[in-house]
C-alpha positions in Angstrom: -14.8 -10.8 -17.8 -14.6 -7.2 -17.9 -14.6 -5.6 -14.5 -14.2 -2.2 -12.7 -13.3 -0.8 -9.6 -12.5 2.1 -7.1 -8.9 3.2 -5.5 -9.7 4.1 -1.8 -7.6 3.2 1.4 -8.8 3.1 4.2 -7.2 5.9 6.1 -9.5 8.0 3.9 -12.8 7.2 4.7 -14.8 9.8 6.9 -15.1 9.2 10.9 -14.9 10.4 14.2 -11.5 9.4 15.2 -8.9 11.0 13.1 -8.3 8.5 10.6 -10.5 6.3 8.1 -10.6 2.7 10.1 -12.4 -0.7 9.4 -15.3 0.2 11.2 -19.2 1.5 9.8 -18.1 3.7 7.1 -15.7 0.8 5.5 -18.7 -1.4 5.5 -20.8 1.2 4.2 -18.5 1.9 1.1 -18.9 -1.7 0.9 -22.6 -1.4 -0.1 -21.6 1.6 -2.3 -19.1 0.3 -4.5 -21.8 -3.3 -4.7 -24.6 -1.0 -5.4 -22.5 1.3 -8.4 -21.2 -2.5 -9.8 -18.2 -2.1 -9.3 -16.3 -6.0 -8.4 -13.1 -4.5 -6.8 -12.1 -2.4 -4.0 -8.3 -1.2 -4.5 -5.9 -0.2 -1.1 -3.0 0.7 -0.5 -0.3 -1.1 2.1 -2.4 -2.2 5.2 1.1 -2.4 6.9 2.2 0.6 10.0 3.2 3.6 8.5 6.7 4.6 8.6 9.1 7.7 7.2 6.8 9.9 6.2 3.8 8.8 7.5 3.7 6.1 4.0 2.3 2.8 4.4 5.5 1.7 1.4 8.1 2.3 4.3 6.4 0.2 7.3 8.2 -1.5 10.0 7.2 -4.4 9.1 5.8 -6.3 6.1 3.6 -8.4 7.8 2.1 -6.5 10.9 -1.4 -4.4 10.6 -1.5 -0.5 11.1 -3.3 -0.4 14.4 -4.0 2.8 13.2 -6.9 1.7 11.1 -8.4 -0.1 14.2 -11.7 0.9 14.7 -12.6 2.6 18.0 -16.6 1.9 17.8 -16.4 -1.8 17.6 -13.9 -1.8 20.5 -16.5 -0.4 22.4 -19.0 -2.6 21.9 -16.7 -5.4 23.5 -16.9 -3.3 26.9 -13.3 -2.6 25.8 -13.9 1.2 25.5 -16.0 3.7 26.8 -17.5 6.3 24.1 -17.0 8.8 26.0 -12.8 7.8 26.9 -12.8 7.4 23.0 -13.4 10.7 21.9 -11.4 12.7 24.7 -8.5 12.3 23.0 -7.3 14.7 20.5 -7.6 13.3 17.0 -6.7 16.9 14.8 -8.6 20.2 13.6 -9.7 18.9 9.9 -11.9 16.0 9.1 -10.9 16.2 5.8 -6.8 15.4 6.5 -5.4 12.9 8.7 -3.5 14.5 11.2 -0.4 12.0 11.8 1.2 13.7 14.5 -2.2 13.7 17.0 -2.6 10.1 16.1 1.1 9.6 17.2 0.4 10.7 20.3 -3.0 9.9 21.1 -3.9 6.2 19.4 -2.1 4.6 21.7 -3.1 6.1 24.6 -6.6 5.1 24.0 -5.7 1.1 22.4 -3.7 0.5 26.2 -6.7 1.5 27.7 -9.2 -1.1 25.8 -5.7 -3.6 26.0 -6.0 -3.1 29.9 -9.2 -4.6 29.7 -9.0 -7.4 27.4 -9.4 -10.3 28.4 -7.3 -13.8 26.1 -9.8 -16.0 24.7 -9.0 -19.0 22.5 -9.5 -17.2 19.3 -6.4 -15.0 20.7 -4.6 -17.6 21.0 -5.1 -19.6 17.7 -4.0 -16.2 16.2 -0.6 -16.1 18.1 -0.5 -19.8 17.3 -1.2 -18.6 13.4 1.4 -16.1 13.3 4.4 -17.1 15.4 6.5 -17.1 12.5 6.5 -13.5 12.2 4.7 -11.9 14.9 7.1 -13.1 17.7 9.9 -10.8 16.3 7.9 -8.2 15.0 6.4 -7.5 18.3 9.9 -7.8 20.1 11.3 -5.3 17.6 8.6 -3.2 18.2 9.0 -3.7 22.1 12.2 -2.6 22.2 12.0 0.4 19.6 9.4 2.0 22.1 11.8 1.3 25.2 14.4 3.6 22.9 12.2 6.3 22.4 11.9 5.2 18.3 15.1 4.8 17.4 16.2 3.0 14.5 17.2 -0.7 15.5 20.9 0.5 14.0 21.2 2.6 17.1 20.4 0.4 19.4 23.4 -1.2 21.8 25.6 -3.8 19.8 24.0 -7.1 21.7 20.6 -5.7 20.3 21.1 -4.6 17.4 23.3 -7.9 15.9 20.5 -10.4 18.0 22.9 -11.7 20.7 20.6 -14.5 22.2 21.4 -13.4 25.4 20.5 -9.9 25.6 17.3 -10.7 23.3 16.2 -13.3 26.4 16.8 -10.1 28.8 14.9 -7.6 26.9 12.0 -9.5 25.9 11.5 -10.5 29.8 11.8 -6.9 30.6 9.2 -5.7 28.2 7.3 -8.5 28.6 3.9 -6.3 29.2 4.8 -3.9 25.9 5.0 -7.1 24.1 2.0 -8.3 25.0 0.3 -5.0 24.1 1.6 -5.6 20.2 0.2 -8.8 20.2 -2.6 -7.4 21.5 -3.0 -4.7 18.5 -1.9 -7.0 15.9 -5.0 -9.4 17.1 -7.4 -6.9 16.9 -6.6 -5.4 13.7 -7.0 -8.9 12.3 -9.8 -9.4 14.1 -11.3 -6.6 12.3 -9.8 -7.0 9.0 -10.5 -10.3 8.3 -14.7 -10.0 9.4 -14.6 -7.0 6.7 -13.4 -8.3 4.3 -15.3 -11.1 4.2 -18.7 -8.9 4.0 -16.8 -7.3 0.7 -16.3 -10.9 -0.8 -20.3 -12.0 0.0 -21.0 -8.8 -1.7 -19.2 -9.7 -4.3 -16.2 -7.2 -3.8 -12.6 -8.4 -4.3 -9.5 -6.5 -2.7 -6.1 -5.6 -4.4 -3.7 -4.9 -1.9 -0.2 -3.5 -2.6 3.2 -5.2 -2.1 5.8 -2.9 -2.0 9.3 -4.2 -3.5 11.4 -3.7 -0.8 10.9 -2.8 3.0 13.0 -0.4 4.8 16.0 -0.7 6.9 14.1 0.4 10.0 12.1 -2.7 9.6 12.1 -5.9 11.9 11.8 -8.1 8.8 15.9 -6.6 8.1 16.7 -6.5 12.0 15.5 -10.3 12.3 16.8 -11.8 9.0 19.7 -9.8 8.0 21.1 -12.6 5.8 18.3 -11.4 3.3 20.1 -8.4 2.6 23.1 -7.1 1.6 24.5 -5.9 4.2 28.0 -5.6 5.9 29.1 -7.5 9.0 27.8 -4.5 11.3 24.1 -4.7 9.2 24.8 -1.6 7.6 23.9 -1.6 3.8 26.3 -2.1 1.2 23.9 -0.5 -1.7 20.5 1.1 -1.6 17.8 0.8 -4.3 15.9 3.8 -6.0 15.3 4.8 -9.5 17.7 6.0 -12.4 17.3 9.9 -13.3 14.6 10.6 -16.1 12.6 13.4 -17.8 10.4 13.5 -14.2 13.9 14.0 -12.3 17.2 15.0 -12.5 18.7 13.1 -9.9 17.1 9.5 -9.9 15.1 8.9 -6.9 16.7 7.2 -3.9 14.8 5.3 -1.8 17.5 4.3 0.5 15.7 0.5 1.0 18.6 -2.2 1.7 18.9 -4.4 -1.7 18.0 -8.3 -1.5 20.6 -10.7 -1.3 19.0 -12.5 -4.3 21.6 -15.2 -4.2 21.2 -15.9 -0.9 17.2 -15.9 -1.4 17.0 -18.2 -4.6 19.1 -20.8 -2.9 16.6 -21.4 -0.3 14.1 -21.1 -3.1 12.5 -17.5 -2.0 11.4 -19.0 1.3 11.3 -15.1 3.0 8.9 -14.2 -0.3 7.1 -17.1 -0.3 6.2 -16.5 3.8 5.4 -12.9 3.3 3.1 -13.4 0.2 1.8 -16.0 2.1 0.7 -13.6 4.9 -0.8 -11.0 2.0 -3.5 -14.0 0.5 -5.3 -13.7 4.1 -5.3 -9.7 3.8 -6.1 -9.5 0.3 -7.5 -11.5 -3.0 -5.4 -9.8 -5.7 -2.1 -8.7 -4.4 -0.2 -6.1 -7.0 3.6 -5.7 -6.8 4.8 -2.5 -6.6 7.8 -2.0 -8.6 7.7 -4.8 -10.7 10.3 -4.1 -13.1 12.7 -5.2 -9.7 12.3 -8.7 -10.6 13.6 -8.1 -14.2 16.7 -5.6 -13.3 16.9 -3.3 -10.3 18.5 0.4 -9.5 21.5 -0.3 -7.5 23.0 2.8 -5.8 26.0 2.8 -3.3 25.1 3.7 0.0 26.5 6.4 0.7 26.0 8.4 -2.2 23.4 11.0 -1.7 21.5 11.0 -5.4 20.6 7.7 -7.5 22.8 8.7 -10.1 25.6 6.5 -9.4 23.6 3.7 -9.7 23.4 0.7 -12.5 21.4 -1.7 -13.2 21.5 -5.0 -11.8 20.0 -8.5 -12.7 16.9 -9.2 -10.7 15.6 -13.0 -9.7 13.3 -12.9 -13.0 11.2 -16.3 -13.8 12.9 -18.4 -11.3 11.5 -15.9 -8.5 7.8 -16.1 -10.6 7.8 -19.6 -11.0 8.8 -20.4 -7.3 5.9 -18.2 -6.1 3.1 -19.4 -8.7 4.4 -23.3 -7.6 4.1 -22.8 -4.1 0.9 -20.0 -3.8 -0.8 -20.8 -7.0 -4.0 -19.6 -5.4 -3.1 -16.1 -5.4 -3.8 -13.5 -8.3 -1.0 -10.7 -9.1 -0.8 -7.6 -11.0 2.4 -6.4 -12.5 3.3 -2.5 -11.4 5.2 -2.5 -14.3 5.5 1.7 -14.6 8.7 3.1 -15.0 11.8 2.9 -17.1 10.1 -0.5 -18.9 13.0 -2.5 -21.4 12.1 -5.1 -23.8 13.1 -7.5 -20.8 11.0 -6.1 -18.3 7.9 -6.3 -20.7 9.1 -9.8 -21.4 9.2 -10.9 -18.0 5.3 -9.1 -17.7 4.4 -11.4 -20.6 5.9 -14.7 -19.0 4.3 -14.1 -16.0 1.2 -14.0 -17.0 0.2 -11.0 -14.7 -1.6 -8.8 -16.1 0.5 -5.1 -16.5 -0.7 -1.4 -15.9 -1.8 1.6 -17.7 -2.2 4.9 -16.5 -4.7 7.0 -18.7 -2.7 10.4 -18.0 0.3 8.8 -19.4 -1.1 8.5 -22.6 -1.1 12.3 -23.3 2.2 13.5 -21.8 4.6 13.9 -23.6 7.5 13.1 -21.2 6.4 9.4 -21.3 9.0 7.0 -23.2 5.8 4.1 -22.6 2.7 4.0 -25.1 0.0 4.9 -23.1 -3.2 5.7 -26.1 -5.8 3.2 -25.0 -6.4 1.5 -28.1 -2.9 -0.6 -27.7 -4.1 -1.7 -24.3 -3.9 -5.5 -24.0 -7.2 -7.2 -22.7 -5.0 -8.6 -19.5 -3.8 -5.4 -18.4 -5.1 -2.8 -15.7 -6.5 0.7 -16.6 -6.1 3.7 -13.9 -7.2 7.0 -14.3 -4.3 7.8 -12.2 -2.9 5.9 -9.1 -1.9 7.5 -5.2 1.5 8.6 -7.1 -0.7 10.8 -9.4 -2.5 14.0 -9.4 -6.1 14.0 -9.6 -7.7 14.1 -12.9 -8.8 17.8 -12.3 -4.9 18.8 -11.3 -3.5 17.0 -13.8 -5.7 19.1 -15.8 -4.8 22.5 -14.5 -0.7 22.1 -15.0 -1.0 19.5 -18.4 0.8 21.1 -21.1 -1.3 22.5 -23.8 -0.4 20.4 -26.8 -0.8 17.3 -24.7 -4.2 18.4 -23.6 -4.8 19.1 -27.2 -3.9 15.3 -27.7 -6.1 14.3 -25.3 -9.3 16.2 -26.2 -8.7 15.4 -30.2 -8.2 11.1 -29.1 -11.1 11.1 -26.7 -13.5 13.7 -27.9 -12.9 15.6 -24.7 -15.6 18.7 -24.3 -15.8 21.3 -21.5 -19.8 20.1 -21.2 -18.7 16.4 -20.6 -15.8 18.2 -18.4 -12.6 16.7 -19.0 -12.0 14.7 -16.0 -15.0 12.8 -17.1 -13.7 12.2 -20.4 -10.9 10.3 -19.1 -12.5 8.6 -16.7 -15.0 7.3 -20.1 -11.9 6.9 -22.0 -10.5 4.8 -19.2 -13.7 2.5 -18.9 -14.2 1.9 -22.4 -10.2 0.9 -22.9 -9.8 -3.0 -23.6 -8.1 -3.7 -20.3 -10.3 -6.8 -18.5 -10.3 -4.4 -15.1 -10.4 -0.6 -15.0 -9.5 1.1 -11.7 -11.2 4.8 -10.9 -9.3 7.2 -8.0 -12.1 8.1 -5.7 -10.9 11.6 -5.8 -11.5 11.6 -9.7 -15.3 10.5 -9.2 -16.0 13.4 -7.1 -14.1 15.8 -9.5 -11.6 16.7 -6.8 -8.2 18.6 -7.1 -4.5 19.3 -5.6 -5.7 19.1 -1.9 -7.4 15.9 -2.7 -3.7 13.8 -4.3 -3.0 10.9 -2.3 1.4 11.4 -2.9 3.6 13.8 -4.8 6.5 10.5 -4.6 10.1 12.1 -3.7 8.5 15.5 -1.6 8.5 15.0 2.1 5.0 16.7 3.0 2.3 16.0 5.6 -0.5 16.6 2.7 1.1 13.3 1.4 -1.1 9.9 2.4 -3.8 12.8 4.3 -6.5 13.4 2.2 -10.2 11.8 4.0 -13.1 12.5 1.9 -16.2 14.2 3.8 -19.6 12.7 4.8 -21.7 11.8 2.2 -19.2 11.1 -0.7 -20.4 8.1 -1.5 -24.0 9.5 -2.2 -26.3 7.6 -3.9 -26.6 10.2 -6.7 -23.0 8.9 -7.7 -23.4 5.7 -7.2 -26.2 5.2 -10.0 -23.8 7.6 -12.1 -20.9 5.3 -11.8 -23.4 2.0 -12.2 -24.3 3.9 -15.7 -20.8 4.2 -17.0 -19.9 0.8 -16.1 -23.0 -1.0 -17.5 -22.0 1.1 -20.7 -19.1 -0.5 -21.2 -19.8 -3.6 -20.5 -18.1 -3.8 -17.1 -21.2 -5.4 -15.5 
């Protein structure tokens, strides 16, 4: 069946309090995306934002960003007053999330509906639920706080290598702090899981990412170290990232601890199989970031300070795919397979069975090794008019070099009274991928201060951009419904 869909996260929805949450608006885009036939909302990581403000470096890759909690329906619990919820400073711009006022303020305002909560026995059947991770996250994140943020690798020895004795201590000292996480982490689920269900009765499926690796400020490395190659004082031996290409000089280096694959195949990806296990009650099609890791991986020594020392390394391949499609068979994946793809890596895509991705503005640059042109799509593959590492169509547009737009316009019929953007966004539906996926910021024709990422910059535009009342107008909708009744996306 073909099908199409809209890229969106949350964080960028239009609100009152500073940051897109899970509350009217989310529900709203709901009925919009049903009512412009679309079958699939896209996300990005639901997780806590980390370096960076992005939700691929989280603390923790299981937890829920309590940022995206949504101050209204805490309210109508008797948690919050209206008036307490908009005292706090939440930024200048409705149009950009301002990080650094949610830093300070979110909290502030989630202790005061926490001081008023009251356990009920839904609370506890979700700490029952989630023991097996939410027990150490919320310690980690306990104690983190009591150090002003620090990393957990510069915290006091006994902390920091899990002496039993001083983790007893510290948990009964923040005791209260601890209870507060749990507290969040109930909430966001709370809300989560009722909105999500409204997308699935309206016929709305939700692909959530899974990002590779997790960072070394994370509890998942801090409670199971073993996982990851590290030394005997948990500091990494070698550091993923990618090899330099024609997009960068250097490589990229990510810096993420490397799996200790050996270690994880002979308990037969038990870590994996709990953390995908977590992602099939946030999401209904779960797509792994950085899927060519499986196949081979970048592995960089630690204390170089580029990714060009790196080499390639053998990743956990089929035995990884067939360990998590025996034990979560219920779960649908897509392949992020991007990149430097080999013959193996496109292999291993094919022997999944996941279906890969194609980006449309891949097809007409130049500097891609990877054949993009939409007529050698396979049917189980992914269309995007460009993902959150992309510019928008209409900047991709403005700094595309000429013969490539040349391509472009002579492959798709591109004309300046279509407009371009639109072009490729036609080009992109009518591909022969099953599902095509359409950046919101592309729909409304948006440009540079609308891209999600510019990967390997350090900016606070990056993961920012909330889109303004009224962009999911009617008037679009039944232009989107058109497209995707044309090509038989219906």
């Amino acid at each position: 069946m073909r099908e199409s869909g809209i890229l969106m996260h949350i964080s960028s929805l239009p609100g009152p309090y500073g940051i897109g949450t899970m509350g009217k608006n989310a529900y709203k885009f709901v009925d919009f995306l049903k009512n412009a036939g679309q079958k699939v909302w896209q996300i990005l990581p639901l997780s806590p934002t980390g370096f960076g403000n992005s939700p691929y470096q989280s603390c923790s890759a299981f937890a829920g960003n309590h940022y995206l909690i949504d101050p209204e329906s805490l309210i109508e619990k008797g948690l919050l007053e209206k008036q307490e919820a908009e005292s706090f400073f939440w930024g200048n711009d409705d149009k950009k999330v301002d990080y650094g006022a949610l830093y300070e303020n979110r909290g502030k305002m989630l202790r005061l509906a926490y001081s008023r909560f009251e356990k009920n026995e839904e609370y506890e059947e979700f700490v029952r639920k989630n023991d097996y991770w939410l027990s150490e996250y919320s310690l980690f994140a306990a104690i983190k706080e009591s150090f002003g943020g620090k990393p957990w690798t510069e915290w006091p020895r006994e902390l920091r290598l899990r002496d039993k004795k001083a983790l007893e201590e510290k948990a009964a000292e923040l005791k209260d702090e601890i209870s507060f996480i749990y507290f969040l982490q109930f909430e966001f689920f709370s809300q989560w899981e009722k909105l999500r269900s409204y997308a699935n009765e309206n016929g709305i499926k939700i692909i959530g990412d899974i990002p590779i690796y997790v960072p070394l400020d994370s509890a998942d490395v801090w409670a199971e170290p073993e996982q990851f190659l590290l030394d005997e004082d948990c500091k990494p031996l070698r550091v993923a990232g990618c090899p330099p290409d024609s997009f960068s000089a250097d490589g990229q280096l990510w810096g993420n601890p490397i799996y200790n694959w050996e270690k994880m195949k002979e308990s037969g990806f038990a870590w994996w199989k709990r953390r995908l296990g977590a992602a099939k009650y946030m999401y209904d099609i779960v797509r792994f970031d950085h899927f060519r890791g499986f196949e081979s991986y970048w592995s960089i020594p630690a204390e170089d300070d580029t990714a060009m020392n790196g080499r390639w390394e053998k990743g956990p391949g089929m035995d990884f795919i067939n360990a998590i499609k025996t034990a979560l068979p219920e779960i649908d994946f897509i392949a992020e397979d991007l990149g430097f793809v080999t013959p193996e890596v496109r292999k291993l895509q094919e022997d999944s069975g996941y279906p890969g991705m194609k980006v449309m503005q891949f097809a007409f640059d130049s500097r891609e090794e990877g054949n993009y042109l939409p007529h050698t799509y396979p049917e189980n593959s992914v269309v995007y008019s460009g993902t959150h590492d992309n510019p928008t169509l209409e900047q991709w547009l403005l700094d595309v070099a000429k013969e490539d737009l040349a391509e472009g316009k002579a492959y798709l019929g591109l004309t300046e009274e279509e407009g371009f953007a639109e072009g490729l966004i036609r080009g992109s539906m009518a591909s022969n991928s099953r599902l095509c996926v359409i950046q919101m910021q592309d729909y409304l024709g948006l440009g540079e201060e609308a891209r999600m990422n510019t990967p390997g910059i350090l900016s606070d535009k990056n993961w920012s951009w909330r889109a303004e009342p009224g962009f999911d107008s009617e008037e679009l909708g039944k232009h989107i419904l058109e497209l995707t009744k044309r090509f038989g996306r219906i």
